[in-house]
C-alpha positions as CSV (number, residue, x, y, z in Angstrom):
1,X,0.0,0.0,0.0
2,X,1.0,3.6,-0.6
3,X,0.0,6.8,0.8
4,X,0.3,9.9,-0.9
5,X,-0.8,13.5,1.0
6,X,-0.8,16.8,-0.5
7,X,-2.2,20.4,-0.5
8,X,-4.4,21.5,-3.1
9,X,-4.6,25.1,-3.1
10,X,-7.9,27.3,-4.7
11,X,-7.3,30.3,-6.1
12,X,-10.1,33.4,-6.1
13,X,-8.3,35.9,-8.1
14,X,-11.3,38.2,-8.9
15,X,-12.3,41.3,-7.2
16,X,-15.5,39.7,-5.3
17,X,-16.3,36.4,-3.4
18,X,-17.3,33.3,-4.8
19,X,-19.6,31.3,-3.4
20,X,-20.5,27.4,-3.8
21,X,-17.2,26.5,-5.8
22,X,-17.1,22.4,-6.1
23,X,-13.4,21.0,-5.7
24,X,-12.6,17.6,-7.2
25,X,-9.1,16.1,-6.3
26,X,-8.4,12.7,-8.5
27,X,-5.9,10.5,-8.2
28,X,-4.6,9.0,-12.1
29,X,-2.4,6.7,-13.5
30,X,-0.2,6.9,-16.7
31,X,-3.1,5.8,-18.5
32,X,-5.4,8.2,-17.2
33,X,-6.8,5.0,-15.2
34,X,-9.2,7.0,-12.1
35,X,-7.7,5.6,-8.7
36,X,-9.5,7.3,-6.5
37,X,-11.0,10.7,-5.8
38,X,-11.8,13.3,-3.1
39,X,-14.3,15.8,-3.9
40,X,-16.1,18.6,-1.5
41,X,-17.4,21.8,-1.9
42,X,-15.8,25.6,-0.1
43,X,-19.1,27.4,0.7
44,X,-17.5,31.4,0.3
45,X,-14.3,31.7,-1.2
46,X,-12.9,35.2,-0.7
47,X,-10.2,37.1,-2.9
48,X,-7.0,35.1,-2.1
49,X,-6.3,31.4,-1.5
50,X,-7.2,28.5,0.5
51,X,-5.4,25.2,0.9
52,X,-7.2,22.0,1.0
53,X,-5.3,18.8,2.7
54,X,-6.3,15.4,0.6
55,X,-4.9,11.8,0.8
56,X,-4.9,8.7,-0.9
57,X,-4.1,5.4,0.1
58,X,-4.0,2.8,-2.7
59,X,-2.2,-0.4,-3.6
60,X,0.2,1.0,-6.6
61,X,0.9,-2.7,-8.1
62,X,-2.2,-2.5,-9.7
63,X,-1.8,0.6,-12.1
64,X,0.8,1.9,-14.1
65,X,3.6,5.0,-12.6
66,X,4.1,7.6,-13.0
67,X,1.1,9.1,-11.3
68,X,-1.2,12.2,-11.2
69,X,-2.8,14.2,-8.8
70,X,-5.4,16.2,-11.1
71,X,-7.2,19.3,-9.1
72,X,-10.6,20.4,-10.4
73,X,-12.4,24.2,-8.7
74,X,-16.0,24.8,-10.5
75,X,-18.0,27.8,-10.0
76,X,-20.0,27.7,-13.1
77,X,-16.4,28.1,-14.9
78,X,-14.3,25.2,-15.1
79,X,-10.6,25.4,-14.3
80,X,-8.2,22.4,-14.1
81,X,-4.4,22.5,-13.3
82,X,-2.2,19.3,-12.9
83,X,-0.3,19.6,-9.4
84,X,2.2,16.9,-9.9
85,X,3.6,13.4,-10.9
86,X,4.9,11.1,-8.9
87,X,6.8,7.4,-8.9
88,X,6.4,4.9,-6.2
């Protein structure tokens, strides 16, 4: 088994708050094979940032390296921005 903890960090860079913005955090593999995923939902986001904690625990024999950690934000405009790769 493997573990694998990050931040994910949401970015309001706007002039006024947003409110209701859904958060997916998915775990990939080299194939773009869906591992796992975390998803929640930040009720006001003010101008600035905020850091969301996430982990994973999988069994990595299963799926092919190197991995992805994909971060979605949605507030009726989509943005998604890779955070990293990783080998186990």
């Amino acid at each position: 088994m493997a573990t694998l903890t990050g931040l994910a960090t949401v970015t309001n860079t706007g002039n006024v708050d947003l409110t209701n913005i859904a958060v997916e955090i998915i775990l990939k593999d080299a194939d773009g094979v869906e591992i796992d995923k975390y998803t929640t939902t930040i009720a006001a986001l003010a101008v600035g940032l905020q850091r969301l904690p996430y982990s994973f625990t999988f069994d990595p024999t299963g799926y092919k390296a190197p991995f992805k950690v994909i971060a979605k934000a949605t507030d009726g405009a989509s943005d998604e921005v890779e955070q990293g790769s990783f080998r186990l």
